[in-house]
TORKOL-4160 file (C-alpha; in steps of 0.2 Angstrom, whole numbers, padded with zeros to 4 digits, m for minus):
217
<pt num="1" X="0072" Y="m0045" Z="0153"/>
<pt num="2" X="0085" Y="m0056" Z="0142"/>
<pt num="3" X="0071" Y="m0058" Z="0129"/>
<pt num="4" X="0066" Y="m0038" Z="0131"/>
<pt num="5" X="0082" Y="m0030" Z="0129"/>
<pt num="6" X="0085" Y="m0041" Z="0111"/>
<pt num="7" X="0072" Y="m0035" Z="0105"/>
<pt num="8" X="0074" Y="m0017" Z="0112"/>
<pt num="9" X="0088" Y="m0020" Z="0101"/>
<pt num="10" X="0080" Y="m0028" Z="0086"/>
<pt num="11" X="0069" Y="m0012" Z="0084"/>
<pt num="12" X="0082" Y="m0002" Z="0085"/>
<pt num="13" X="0092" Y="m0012" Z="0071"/>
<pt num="14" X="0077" Y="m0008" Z="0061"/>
<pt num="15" X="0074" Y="0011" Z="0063"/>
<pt num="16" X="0092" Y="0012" Z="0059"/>
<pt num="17" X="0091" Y="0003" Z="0043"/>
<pt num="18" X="0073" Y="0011" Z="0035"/>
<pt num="19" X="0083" Y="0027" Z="0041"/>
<pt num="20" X="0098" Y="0022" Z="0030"/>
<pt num="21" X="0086" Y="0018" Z="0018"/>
<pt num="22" X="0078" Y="0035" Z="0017"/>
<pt num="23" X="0096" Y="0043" Z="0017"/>
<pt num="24" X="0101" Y="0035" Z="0001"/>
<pt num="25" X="0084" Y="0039" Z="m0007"/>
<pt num="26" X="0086" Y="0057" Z="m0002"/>
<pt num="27" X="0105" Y="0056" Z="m0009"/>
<pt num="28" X="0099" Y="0050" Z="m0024"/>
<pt num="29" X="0085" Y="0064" Z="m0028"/>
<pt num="30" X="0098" Y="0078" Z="m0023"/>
<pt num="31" X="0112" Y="0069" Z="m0034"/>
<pt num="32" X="0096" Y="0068" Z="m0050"/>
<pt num="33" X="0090" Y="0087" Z="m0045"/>
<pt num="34" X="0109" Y="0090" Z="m0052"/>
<pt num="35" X="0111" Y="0079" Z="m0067"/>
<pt num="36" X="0096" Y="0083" Z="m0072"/>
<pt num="37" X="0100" Y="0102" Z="m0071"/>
<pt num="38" X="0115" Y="0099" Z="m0083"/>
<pt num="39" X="0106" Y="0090" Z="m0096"/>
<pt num="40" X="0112" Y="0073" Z="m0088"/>
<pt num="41" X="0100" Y="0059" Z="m0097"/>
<pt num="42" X="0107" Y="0042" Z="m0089"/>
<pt num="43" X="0096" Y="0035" Z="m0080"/>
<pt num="44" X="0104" Y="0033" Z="m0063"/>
<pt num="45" X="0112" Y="0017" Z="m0054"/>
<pt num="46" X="0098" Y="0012" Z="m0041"/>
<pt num="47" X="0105" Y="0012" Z="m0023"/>
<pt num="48" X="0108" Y="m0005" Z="m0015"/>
<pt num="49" X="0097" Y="m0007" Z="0002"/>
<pt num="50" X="0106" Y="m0006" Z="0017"/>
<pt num="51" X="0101" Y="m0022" Z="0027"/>
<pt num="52" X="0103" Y="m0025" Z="0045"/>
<pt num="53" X="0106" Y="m0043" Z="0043"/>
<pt num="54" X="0104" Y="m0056" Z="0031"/>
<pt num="55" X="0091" Y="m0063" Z="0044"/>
<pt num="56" X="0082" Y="m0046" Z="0052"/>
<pt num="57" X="0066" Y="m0041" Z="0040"/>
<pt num="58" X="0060" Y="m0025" Z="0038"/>
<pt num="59" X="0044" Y="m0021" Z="0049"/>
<pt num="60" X="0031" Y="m0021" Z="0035"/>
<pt num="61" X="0024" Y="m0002" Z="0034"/>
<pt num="62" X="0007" Y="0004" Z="0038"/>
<pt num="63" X="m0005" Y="0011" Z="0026"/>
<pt num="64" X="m0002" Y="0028" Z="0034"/>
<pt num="65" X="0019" Y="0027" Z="0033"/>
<pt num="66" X="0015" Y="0021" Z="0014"/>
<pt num="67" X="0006" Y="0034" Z="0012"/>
<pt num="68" X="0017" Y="0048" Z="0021"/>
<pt num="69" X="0032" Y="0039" Z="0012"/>
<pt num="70" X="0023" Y="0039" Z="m0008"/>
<pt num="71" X="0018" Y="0057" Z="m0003"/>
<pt num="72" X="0037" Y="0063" Z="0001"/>
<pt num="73" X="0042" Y="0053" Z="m0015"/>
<pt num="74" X="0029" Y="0065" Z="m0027"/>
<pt num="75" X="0033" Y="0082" Z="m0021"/>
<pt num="76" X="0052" Y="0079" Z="m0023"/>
<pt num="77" X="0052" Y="0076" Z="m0040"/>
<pt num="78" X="0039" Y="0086" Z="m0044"/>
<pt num="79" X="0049" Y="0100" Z="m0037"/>
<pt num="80" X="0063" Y="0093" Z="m0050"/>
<pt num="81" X="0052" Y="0092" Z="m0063"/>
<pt num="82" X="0045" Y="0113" Z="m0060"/>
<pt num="83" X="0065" Y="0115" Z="m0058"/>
<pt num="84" X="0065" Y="0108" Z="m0077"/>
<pt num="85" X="0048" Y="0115" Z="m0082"/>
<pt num="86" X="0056" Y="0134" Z="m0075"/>
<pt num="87" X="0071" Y="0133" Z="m0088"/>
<pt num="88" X="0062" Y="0127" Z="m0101"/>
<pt num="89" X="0050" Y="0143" Z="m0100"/>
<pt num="90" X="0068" Y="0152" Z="m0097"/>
<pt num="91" X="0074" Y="0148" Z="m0112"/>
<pt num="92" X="0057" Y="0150" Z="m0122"/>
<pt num="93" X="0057" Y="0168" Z="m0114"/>
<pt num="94" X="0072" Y="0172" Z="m0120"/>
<pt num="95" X="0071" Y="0166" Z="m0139"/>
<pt num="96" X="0061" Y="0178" Z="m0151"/>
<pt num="97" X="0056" Y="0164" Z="m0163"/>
<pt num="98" X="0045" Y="0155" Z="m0151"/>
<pt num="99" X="0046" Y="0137" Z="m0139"/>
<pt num="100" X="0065" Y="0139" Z="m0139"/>
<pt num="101" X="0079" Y="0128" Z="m0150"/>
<pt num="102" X="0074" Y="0110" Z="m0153"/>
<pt num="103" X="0088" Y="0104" Z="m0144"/>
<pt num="104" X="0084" Y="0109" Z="m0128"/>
<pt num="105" X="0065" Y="0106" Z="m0131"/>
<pt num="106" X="0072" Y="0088" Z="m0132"/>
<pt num="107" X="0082" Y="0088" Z="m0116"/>
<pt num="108" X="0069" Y="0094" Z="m0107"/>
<pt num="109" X="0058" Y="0079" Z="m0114"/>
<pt num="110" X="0072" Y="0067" Z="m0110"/>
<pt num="111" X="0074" Y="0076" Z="m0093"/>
<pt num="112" X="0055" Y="0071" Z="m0089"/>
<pt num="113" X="0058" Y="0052" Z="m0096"/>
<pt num="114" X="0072" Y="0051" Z="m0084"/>
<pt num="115" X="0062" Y="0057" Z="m0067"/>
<pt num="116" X="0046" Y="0048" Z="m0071"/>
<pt num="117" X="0058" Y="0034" Z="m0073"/>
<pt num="118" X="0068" Y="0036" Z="m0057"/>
<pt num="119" X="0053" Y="0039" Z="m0047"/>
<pt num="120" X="0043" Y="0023" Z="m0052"/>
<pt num="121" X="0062" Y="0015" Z="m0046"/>
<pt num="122" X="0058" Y="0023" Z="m0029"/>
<pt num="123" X="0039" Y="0021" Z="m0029"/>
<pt num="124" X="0044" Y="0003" Z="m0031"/>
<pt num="125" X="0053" Y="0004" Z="m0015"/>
<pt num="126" X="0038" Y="0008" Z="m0006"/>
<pt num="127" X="0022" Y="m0001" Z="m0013"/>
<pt num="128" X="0020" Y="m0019" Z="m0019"/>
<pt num="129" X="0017" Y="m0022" Z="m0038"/>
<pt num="130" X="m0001" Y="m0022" Z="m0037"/>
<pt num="131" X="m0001" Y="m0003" Z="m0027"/>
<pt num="132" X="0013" Y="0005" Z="m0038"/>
<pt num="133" X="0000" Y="0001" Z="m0056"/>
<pt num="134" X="m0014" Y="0008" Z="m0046"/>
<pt num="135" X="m0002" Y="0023" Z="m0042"/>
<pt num="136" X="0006" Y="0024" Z="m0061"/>
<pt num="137" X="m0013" Y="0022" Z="m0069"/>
<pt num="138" X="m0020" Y="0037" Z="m0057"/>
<pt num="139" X="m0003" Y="0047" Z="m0060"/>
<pt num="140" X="0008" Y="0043" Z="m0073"/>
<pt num="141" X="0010" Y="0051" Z="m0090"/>
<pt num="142" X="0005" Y="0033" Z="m0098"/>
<pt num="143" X="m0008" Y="0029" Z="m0085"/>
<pt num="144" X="m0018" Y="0045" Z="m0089"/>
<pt num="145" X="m0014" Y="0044" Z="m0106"/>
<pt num="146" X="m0023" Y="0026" Z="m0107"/>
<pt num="147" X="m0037" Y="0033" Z="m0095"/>
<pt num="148" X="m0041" Y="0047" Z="m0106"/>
<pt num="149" X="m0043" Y="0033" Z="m0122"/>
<pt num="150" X="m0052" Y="0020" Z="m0113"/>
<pt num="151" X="m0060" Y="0031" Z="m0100"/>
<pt num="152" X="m0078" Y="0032" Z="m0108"/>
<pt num="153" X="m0078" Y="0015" Z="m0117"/>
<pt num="154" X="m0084" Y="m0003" Z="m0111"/>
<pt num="155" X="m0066" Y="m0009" Z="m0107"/>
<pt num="156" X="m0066" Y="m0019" Z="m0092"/>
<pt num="157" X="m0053" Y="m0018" Z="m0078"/>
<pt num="158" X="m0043" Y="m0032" Z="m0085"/>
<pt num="159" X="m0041" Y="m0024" Z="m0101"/>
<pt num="160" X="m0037" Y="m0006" Z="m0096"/>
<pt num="161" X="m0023" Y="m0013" Z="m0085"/>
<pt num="162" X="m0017" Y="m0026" Z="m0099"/>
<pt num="163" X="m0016" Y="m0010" Z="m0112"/>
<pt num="164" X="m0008" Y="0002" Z="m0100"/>
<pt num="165" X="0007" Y="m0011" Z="m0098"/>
<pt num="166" X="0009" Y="m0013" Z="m0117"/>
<pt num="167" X="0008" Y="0006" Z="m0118"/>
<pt num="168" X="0021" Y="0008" Z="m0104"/>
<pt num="169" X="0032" Y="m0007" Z="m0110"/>
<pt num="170" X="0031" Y="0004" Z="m0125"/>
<pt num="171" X="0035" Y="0022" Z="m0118"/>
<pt num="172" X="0049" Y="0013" Z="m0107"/>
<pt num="173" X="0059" Y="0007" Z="m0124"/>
<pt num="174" X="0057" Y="0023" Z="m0133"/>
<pt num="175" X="0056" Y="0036" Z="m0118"/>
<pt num="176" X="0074" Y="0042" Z="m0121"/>
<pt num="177" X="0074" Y="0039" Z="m0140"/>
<pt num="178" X="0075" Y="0056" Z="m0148"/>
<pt num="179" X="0085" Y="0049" Z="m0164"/>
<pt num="180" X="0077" Y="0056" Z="m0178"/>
<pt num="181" X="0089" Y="0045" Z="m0192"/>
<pt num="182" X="0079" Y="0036" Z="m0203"/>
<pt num="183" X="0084" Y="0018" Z="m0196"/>
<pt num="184" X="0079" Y="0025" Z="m0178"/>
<pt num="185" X="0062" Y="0032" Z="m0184"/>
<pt num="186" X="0060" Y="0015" Z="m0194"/>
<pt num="187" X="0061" Y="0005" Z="m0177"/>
<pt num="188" X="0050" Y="0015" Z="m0167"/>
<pt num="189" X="0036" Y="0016" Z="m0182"/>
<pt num="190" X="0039" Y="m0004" Z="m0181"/>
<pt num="191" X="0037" Y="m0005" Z="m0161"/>
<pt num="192" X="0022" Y="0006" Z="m0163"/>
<pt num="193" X="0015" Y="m0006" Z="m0175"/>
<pt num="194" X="0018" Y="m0021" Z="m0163"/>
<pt num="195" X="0011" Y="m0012" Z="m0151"/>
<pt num="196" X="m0005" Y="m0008" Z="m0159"/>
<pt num="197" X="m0008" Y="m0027" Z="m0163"/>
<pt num="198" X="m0004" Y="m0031" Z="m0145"/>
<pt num="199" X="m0016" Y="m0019" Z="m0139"/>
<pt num="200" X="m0031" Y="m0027" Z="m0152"/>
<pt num="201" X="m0027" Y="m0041" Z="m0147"/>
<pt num="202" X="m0031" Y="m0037" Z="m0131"/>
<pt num="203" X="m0045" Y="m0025" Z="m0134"/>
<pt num="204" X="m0056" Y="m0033" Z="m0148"/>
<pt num="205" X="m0060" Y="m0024" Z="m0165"/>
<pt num="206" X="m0074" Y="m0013" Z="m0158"/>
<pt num="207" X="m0062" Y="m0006" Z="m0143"/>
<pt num="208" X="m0048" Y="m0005" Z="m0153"/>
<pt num="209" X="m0055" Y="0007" Z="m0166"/>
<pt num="210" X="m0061" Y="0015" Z="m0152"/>
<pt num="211" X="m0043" Y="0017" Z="m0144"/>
<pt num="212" X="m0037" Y="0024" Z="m0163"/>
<pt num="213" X="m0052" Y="0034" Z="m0162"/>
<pt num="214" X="m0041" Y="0044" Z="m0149"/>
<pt num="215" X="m0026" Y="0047" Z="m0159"/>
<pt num="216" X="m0038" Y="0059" Z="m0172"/>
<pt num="217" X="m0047" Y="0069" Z="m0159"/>
């Protein structure tokens, strides 16, 4: 009965902690909803887990609580993001001269970087490394955008994930970098550049002008 009623107690240490968990997530989203409404484009602290004890693990999760967990993840922010989407258009409506002023065509971009950001933060609170690039490849801006390149050539599996991580290492450094100076357009032409030869090198010649191929359709 002894050995029972600890771990009666055990599980309950652990509800109580995934709850906590789940709390500070949903404080998180509700706190990125606002910053995000007024233009806010830093990306976020990420909340420190609440641990029951340094020597109590988490119950691993089951593919369904995963699933019912990743799901609850993508319809918050993409309520966030139809929140953005909806005053964008708001602002287009109300100018005569088209898509609105470039400036807030640029926090709306900035806006997007931030939540796609923050929600892979998340996502990676949830899946192991392996099911968050299965997740980014399917869903992701970068994902979908190597897909569509690479989608109808020979590129194996190995290759497509090795580009999408150059790609993303790419979009991750210059997501939030609307600098149109001249030195600040001189140091993304020169990341794209890197880029590129990373992405040959992984690729080959024939793939590769394949890949470029993509950038004049």
């Amino acid at each position: 009965m002894k050995w029972l009623a600890i771990a009666v107690g055990l599980a309950a240490l652990l509800a109580l902690a995934i709850a906590r968990r789940e709390s500070t997530r949903e404080t998180k989203v509700k706190a990125l909803a606002s910053a995000v409404a007024v233009g806010e484009t830093k990306p976020m602290e990420q909340p420190t887990p609440n641990h029951v004890s340094s020597t109590v693990r988490p119950t691993p999760l089951t593919v369904a609580e995963k699933a019912a967990r990743v799901e609850k993840i993508r319809t918050d922010y993409d309520a966030i993001r139809k929140g953005v989407a909806d005053e964008l258009a708001a602002v287009a409506a109300a100018s005569a001269s088209g898509p609105g002023p470039f400036g807030e065509t640029q926090v709306f971009l900035r806006r997007l970087a931030l939540l796609e950001r923050e929600q892979r933060a998340d996502l990676a609170q949830v899946l192991d490394a392996r099911e968050l690039e299965d997740f980014e490849l399917r869903e992701s801006s970068t994902g979908q955008f190597v897909t569509a390149r690479l989608g109808a050539t020979a590129a194996t599996e190995a290759q497509r994930r090795a580009v999408f991580r150059i790609r993303r290492d790419f979009d991750e450094r210059f997501g939030f970098a609307f600098d149109l100076s001249r030195a600040a357009l001189v140091e993304r032409d020169r990341g794209r550049q890197e880029m590129d030869e990373r992405i040959r090198a992984v690729l080959g010649e024939e793939l590769f002008a394949a890949w470029s191929a993509g950038e004049l359709r």
